[in-house]
C-alpha positions in Angstrom: 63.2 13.9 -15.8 63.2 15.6 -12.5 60.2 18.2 -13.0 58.0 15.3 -14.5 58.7 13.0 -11.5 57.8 16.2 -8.8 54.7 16.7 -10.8 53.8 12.6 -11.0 54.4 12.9 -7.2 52.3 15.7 -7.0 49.5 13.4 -8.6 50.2 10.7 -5.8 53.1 8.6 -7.3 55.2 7.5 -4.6 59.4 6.4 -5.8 60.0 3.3 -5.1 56.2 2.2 -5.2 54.1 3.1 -8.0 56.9 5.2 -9.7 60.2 3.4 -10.7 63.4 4.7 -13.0 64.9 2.8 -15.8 68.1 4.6 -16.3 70.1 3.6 -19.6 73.6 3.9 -21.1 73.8 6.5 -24.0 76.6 5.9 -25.7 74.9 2.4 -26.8 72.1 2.3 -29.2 69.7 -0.5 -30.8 71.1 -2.8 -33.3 69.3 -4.9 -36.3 67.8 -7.6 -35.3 69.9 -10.9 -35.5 73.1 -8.2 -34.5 74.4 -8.8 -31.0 74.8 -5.9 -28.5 75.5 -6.9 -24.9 75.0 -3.7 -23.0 70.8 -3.4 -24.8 70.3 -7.1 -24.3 71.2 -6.5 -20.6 69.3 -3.3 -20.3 65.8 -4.9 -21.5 66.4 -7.5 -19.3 66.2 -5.4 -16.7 64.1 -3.5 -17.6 61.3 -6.7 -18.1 62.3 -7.2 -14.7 61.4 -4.0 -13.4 58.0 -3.9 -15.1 57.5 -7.4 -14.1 58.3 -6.8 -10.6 56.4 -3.2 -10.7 53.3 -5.1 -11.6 53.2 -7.5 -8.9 53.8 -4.9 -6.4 50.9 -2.7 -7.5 48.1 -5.7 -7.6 49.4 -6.9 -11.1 48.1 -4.0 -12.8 49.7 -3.2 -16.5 52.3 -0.3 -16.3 53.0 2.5 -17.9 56.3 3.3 -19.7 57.1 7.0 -20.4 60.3 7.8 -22.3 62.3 11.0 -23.2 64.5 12.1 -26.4 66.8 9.3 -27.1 64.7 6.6 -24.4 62.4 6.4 -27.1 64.2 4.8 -29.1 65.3 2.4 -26.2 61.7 2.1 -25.0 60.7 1.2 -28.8 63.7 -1.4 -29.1 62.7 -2.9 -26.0 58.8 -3.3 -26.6 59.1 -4.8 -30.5 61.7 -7.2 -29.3 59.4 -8.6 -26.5 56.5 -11.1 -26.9 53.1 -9.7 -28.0 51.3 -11.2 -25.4 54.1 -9.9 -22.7 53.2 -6.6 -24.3 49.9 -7.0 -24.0 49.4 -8.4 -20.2 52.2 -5.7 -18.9 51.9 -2.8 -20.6 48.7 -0.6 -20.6 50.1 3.0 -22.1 53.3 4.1 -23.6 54.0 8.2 -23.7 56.8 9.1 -25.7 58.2 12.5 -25.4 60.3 14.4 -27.3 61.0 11.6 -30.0 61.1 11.7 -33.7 61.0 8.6 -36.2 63.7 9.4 -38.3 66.5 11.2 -36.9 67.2 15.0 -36.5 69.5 17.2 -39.2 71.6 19.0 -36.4 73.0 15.4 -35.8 74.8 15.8 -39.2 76.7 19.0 -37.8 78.2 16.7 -35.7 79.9 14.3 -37.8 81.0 17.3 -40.1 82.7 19.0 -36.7 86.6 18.2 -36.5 85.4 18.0 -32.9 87.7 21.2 -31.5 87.3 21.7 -28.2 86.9 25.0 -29.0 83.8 24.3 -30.5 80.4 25.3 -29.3 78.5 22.8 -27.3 75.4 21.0 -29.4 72.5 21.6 -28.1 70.8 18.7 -26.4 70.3 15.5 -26.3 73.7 14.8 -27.9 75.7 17.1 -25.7 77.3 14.2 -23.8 78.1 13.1 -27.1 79.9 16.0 -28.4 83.5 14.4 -26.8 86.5 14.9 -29.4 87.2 12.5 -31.5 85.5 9.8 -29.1 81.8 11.1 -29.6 81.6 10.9 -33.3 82.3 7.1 -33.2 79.6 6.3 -30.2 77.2 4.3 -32.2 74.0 6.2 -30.4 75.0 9.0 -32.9 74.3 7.1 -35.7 70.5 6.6 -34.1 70.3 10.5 -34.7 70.8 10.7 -37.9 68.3 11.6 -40.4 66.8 8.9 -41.9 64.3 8.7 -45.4 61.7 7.7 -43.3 61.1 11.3 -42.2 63.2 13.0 -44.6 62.4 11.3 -48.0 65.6 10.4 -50.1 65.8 13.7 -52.0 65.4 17.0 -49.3 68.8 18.6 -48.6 70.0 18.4 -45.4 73.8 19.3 -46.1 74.8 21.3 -49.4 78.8 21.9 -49.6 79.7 23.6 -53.0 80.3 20.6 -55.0 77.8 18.4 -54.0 74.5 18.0 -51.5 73.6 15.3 -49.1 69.9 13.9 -48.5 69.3 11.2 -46.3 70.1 8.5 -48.5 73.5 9.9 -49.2 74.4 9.6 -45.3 77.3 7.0 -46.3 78.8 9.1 -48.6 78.3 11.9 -46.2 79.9 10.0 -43.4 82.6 9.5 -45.3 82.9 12.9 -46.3 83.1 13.7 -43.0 86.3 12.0 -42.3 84.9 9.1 -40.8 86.9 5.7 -41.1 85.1 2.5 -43.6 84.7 0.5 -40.8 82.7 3.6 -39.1 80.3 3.8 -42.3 79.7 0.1 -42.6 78.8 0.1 -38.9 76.0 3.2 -39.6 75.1 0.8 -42.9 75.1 -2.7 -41.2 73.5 -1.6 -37.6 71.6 1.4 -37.2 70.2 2.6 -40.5 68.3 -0.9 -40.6 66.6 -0.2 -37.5 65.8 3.6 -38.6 64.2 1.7 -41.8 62.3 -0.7 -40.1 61.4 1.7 -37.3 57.6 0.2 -36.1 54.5 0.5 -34.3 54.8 -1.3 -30.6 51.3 -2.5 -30.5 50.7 -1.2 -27.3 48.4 2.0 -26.7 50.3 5.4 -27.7 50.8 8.9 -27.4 53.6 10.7 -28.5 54.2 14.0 -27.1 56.5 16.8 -29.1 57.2 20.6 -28.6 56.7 22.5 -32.1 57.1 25.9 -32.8 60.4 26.3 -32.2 63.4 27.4 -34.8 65.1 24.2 -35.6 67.8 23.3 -37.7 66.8 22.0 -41.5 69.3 22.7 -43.6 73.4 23.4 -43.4 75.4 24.7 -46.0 79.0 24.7 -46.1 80.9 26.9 -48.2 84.2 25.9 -47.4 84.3 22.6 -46.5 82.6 20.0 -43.7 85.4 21.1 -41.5 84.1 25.0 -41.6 81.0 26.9 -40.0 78.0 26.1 -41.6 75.5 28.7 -42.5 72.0 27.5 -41.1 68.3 27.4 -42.5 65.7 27.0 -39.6 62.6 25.5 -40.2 59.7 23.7 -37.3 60.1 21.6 -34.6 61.3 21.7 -30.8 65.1 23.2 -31.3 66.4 19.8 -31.7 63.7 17.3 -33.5 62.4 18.7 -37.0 58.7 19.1 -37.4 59.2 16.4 -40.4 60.8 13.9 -38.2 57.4 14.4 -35.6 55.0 14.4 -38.0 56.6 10.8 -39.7 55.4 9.1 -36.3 51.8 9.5 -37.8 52.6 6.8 -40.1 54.9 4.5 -38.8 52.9 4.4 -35.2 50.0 5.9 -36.2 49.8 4.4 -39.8 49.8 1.0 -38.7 46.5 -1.0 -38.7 48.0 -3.3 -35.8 48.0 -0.1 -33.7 44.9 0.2 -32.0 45.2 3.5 -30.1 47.5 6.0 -31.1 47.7 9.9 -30.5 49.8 12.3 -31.3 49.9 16.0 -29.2 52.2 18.7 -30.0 52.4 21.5 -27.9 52.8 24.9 -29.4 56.6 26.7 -28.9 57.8 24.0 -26.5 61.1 23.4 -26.8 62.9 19.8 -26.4 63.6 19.9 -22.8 60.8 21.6 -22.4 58.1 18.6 -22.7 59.5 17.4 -19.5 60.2 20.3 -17.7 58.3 23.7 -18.8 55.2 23.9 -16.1 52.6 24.8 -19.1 54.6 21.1 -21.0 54.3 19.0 -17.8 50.2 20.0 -17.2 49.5 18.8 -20.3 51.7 15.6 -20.1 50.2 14.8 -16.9 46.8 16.1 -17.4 45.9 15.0 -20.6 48.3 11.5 -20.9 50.1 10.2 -17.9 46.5 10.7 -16.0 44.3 9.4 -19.0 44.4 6.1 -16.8 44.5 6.9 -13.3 47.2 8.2 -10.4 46.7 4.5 -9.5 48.8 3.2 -11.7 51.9 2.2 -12.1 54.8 4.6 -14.2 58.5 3.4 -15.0 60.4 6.1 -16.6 
């Protein structure tokens, strides 16, 4: 987030003042709601503190939250499980970058991986991830996982000779993949619920994603999970598919709760890019982090 904090600065955000950091741990990731998870419950503590304390400083105007990649998801966990009326008293925008609602397909790559160090790194955001052994039971990988939401229950993500897997079939995919019971049930009981339930936050909107850029859609394996996959490339920003972007249209967009909602993809950007490509970061700042004013107040 460095190049869109020099460019907020640029437009008279001061650190510390009107411009505050929400850093987050990534090897956690939302859970259904009446599941317990220590480490998010803490982190939107925290993080209603900051916002609360962020207000007060700046003449208790309403902030805005701005998210990147895998923050949406915490950003979006963190706003549905707080009070409407919190929602609506403290938060005036929300810009989401570089977020999908239903998973990317590259994820499934790393599940099929015997995870040998020898391996080529994933791109990112699931880099860090990419650990032997340790990163494939990190329950944040489960949040990128395709889900039907985007991907319908009948597309092909993964074809092996003897069968294919959509994203309904992720358990029996999972399992495929090596991946202990008690792994699959934790995908079943935990994540997938919130990928299913994935909603609009009632506060204003925008969602900013590159497109344009060759992105993984489909692997096939030809001999075995464990083996190189052969890829098909279709739209989106090298990591997110176009199908996963354009799904935020309905469950943000779709909703008749959400009162102001817009969606801006920027042509050939990549995934990194959003934040950090000059061309990316005018557009983010000039047409949605400034649609309010340089007088307000931003926690990234």
């Amino acid at each position: 987030m460095g190049k869109l904090v020099e460019a907020l600065e640029r437009e008279g955000y001061r650190d510390g003042e009107s411009l505050f950091g929400a850093p987050y741990d990534f090897r956690h990731a939302p859970a259904a709601e009446g599941q317990a998870n220590r480490e998010l419950s803490r982190f939107r503590r925290q993080l209603r503190a900051l916002v609360e304390r962020a207000s007060r400083a700046n003449g208790d105007k309403a902030v805005v939250l701005v998210s990147h990649s895998q923050g949406g998801y915490f950003t979006m966990d963190f706003l549905r499980r707080s009070p409407l009326s919190w929602r609506r008293r403290f938060v005036k925008h929300y810009v989401m970058a570089s977020t999908g609602a239903g998973g990317f397909v590259v994820s499934m790559q790393f599940f099929a991986s015997t995870g040998n160090d020898s391996s080529s790194s994933p791109p990112s955001p699931a880099t860090a991830m990419s650990l032997p052994s340790v990163g494939r039971t990190l329950p944040s990988r489960f949040t990128a996982l395709p889900s039907p939401v985007a991907f319908g229950d009948d597309t092909p993500l993964v074809v092996t000779r003897n069968k294919s897997y959509a994203a309904r079939d992720m358990s029996a995919f999972l399992a495929a993949a090596g991946l202990p019971p008690d792994m699959v049930r934790l995908y079943e009981t935990r994540e997938l619920p919130v990928a299913l339930n994935l909603g609009a936050p009632l506060v204003p909107v925008t969602c900013v994603n590159g497109v344009g850029v060759p992105t993984t859609e489909m692997l096939v394996y030809r001999d075995g999970l464990d083996g190189t996959p052969e890829v098909a490339y279709g739209d989106g920003d090298g990591v997110v598919n176009l199908a996963s972007i354009v799904a935020l249209d309905k469950v943000i967009g779709g909703d008749p709760r959400q009162e102001y909602y817009r969606s801006v993809r920027i042509a050939n950007m990549s995934h990194r890019g959003v934040v950090s490509d000059p061309v990316a970061l005018q557009r983010l700042v000039g047409e949605n982090l400034v649609v309010t004013s340089a007088e307000d107040t931003r926690v990234m």
